[in-house]
C-alpha positions as CSV (number, residue, x, y, z in Angstrom):
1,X,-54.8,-37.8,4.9
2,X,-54.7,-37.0,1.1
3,X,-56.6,-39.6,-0.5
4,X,-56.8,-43.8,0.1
5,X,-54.2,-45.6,-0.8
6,X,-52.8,-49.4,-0.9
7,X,-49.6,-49.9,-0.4
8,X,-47.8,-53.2,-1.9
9,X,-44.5,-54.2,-2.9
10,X,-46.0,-56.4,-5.6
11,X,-46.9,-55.6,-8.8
12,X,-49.9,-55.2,-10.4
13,X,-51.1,-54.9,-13.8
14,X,-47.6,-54.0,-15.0
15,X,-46.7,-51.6,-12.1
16,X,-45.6,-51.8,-9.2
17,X,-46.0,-49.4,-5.7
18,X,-48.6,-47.9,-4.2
19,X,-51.8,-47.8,-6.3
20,X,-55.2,-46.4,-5.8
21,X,-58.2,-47.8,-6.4
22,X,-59.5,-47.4,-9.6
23,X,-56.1,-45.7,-10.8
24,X,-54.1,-48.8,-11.6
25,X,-50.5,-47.3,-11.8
26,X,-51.1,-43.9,-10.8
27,X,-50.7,-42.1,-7.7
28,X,-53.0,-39.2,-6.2
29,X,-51.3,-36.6,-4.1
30,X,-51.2,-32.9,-3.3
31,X,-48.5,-30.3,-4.4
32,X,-47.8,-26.8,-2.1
33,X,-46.4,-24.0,-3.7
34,X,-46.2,-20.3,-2.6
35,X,-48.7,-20.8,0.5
36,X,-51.0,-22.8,-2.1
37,X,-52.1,-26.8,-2.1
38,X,-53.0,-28.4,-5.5
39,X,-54.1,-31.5,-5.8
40,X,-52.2,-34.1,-8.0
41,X,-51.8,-37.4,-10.2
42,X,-48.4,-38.7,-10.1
43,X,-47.7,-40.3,-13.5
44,X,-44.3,-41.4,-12.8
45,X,-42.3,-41.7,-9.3
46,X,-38.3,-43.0,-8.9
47,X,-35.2,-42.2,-7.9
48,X,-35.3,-38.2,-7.2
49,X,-37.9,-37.5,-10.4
50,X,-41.9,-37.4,-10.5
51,X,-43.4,-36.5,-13.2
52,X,-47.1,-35.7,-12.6
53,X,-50.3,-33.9,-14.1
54,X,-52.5,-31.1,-12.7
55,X,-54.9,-28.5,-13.5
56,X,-53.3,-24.9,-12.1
57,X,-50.3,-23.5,-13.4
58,X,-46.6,-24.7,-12.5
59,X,-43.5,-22.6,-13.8
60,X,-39.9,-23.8,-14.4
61,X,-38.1,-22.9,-11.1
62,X,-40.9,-22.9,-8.7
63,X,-39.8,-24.7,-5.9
64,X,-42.7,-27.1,-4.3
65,X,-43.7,-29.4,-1.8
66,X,-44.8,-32.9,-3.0
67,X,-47.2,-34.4,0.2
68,X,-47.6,-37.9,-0.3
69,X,-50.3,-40.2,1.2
70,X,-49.8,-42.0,4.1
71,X,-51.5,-45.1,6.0
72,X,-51.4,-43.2,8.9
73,X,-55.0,-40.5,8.3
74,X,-53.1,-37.8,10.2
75,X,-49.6,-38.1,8.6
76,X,-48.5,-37.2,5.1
77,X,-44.6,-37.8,3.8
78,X,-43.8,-34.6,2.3
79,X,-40.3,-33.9,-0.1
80,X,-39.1,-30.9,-1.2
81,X,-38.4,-30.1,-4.9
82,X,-38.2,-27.9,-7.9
83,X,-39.9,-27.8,-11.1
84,X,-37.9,-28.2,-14.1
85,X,-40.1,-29.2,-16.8
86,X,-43.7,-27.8,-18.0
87,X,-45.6,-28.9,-20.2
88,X,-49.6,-27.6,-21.5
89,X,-52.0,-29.6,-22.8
90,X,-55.3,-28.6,-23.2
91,X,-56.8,-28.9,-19.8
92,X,-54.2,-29.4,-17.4
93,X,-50.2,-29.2,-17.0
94,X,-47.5,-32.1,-17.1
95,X,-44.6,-31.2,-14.9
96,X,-41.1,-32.5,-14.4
97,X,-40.2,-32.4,-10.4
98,X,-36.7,-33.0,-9.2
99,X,-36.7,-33.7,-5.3
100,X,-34.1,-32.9,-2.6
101,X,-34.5,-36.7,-1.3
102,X,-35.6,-39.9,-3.2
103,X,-38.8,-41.1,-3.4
104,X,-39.4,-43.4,-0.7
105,X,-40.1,-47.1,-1.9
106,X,-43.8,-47.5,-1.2
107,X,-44.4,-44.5,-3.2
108,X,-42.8,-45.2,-6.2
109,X,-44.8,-45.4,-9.4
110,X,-42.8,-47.5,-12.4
111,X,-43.6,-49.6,-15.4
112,X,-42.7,-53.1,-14.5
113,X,-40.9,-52.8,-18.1
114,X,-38.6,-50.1,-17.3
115,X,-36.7,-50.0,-13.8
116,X,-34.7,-46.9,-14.2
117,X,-34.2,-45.0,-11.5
118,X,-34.3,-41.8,-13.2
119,X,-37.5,-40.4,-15.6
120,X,-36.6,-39.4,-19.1
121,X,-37.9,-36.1,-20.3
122,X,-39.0,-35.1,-23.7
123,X,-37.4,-32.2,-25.3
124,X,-35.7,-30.7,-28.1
125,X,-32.6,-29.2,-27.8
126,X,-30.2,-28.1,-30.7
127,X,-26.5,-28.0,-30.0
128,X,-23.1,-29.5,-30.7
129,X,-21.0,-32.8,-30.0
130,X,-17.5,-32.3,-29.6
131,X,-15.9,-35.6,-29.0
132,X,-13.5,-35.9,-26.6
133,X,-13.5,-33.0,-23.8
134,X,-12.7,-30.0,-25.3
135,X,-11.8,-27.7,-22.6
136,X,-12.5,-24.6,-25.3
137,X,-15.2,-25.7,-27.5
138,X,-17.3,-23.1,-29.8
139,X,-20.9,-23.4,-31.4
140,X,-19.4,-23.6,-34.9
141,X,-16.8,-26.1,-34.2
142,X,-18.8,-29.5,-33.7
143,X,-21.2,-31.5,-35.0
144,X,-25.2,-31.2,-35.2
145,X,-27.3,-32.9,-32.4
146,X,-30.3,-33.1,-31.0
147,X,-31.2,-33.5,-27.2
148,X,-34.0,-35.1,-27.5
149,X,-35.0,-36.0,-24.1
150,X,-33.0,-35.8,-20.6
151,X,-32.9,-37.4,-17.4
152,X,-31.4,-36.9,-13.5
153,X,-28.0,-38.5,-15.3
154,X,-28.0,-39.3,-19.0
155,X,-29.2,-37.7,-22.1
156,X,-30.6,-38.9,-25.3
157,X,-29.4,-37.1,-28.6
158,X,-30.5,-37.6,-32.2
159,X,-27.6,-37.4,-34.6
160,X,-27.2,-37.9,-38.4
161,X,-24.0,-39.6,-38.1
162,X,-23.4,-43.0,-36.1
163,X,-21.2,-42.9,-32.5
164,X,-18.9,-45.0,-30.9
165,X,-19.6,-47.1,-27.6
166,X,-17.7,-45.7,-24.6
167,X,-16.8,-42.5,-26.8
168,X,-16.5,-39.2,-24.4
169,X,-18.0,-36.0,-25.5
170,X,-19.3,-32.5,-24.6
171,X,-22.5,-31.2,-25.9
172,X,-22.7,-27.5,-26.2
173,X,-26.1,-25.7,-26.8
174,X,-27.1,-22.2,-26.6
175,X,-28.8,-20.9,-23.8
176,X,-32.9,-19.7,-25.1
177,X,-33.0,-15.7,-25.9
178,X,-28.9,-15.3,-26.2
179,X,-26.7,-15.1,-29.3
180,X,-24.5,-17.8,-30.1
181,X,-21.0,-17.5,-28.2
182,X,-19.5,-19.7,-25.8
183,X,-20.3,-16.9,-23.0
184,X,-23.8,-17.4,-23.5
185,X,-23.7,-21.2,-23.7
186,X,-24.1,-24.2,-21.2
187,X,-22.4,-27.5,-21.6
188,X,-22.4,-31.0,-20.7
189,X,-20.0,-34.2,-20.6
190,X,-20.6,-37.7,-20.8
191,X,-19.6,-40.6,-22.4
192,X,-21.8,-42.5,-25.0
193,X,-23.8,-45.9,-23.6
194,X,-26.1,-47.2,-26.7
195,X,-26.4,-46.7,-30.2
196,X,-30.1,-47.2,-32.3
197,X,-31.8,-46.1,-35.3
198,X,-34.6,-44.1,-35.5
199,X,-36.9,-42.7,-38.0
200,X,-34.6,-39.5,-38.2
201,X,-31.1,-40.5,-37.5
202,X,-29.4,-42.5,-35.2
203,X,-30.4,-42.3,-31.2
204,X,-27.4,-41.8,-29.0
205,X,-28.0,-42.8,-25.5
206,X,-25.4,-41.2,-23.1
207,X,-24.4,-41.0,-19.9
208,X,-23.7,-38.1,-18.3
209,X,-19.8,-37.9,-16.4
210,X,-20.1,-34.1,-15.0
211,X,-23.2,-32.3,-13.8
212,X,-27.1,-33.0,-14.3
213,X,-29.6,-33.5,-16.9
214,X,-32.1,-31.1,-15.4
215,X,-29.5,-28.5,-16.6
216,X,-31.2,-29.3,-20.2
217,X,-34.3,-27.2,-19.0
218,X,-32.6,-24.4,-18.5
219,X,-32.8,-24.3,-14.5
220,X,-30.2,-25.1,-12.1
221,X,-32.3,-27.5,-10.2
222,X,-29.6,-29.2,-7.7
223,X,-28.1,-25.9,-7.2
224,X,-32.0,-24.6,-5.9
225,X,-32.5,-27.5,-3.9
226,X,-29.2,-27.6,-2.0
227,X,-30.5,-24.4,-0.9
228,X,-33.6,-25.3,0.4
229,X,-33.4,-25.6,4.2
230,X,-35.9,-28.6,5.2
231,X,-35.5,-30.9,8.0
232,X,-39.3,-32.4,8.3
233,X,-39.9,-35.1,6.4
234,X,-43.0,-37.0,7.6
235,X,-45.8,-34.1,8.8
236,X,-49.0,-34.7,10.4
């Protein structure tokens, strides 16, 4: 068994799932990688998305094993996934997981203040809005925007001009190390949720109508994990 662990439906100082003693709101676990085990703390668990902390080195694409915890001592619940997002601060690593299966309920790790079922992801991405869809749209043809973090099914760009509610668009950025063309470009469509105003411009939240977020990062995370040929799910 990795770990002690309590596991409740109710919530508890503002979060709600399974917490550990002495870590109110966060979850210890282990991670396996290329015939290694790390240990863990989950910062963030829902939907098909943790976002966690450790101290050895995770790269964008590595495909891992998340092994949950379990009340049974000689059982562990383990999922499948992909890293997608890295992060380094100073003495350890902050990565973005996206699993093959959802995160079972007792093991999900939320804010009581924020119920989404998908984590957001900070980034910053330059690109271009084209409103509407565009089947032939070009990096000089749009307008300037700002991904400025993503999730499993919406983004959230920074813009210098105000959008309309329901609006449909593509986002077009360039992929990192290429030159500008279309060839060498991803896209994205979705249709526009929320409008705000921040310190910068106005915040566009959007949801997205084809594809993933995680394609943000640069890695074709539902693509790996489709591939990934795992039938066990609890392990003792």
């Amino acid at each position: 068994m990795v770990g002690q662990t309590e596991i409740s439906g109710s919530q508890k100082n503002g979060f709600a799932g399974v917490i550990l003693p002495g870590r109110i709101g966060r979850l210890g676990a282990c991670l396996n990688t290329d015939g290694r085990r790390y240990p863990v703390t989950i910062m963030e668990a829902s939907g098909y998305d943790i976002r966690c902390t450790l101290t050895s080195p995770i790269h964008p694409g590595d495909i891992v094993e998340v092994a949950f915890p379990s009340v049974i001592p000689t059982v562990e619940v383990r999922i499948s996934g992909v890293a997608h997002w890295v992060h380094r601060d100073a003495d350890r690593w902050r990565i973005g997981l996206a699993l093959k299966y959802p995160v079972p309920r007792e093991f999900l790790v939320q804010n009581v203040e924020c119920r989404r079922q998908s984590i957001r992801f900070e980034c910053c991405i330059r690109g271009e809005i084209h409103w509407g869809t565009d089947p032939s749209p070009t990096l000089s043809s749009g307008n300037d925007a700002i991904v400025v973090n993503y999730a499993r099914d919406g983004i959230c760009l920074m813009m210098s001009s105000m959008a309309q509610i329901g609006a449909t668009f593509r986002f077009v950025w360039r992929k990192s190390g290429k030159k500008a063309n279309l060839t060498a470009a991803e896209q994205i469509d979705g249709n526009v949720r929320w409008v705000g105003m921040g310190d910068q411009g106005f915040l566009v939240g959007c949801e997205i109508i084809s594809g993933f977020g995680y394609s943000m990062s640069g890695i074709n995370a539902t693509g790996i994990l489709a591939e990934i040929d795992d039938d066990a799910f609890l392990t003792s």
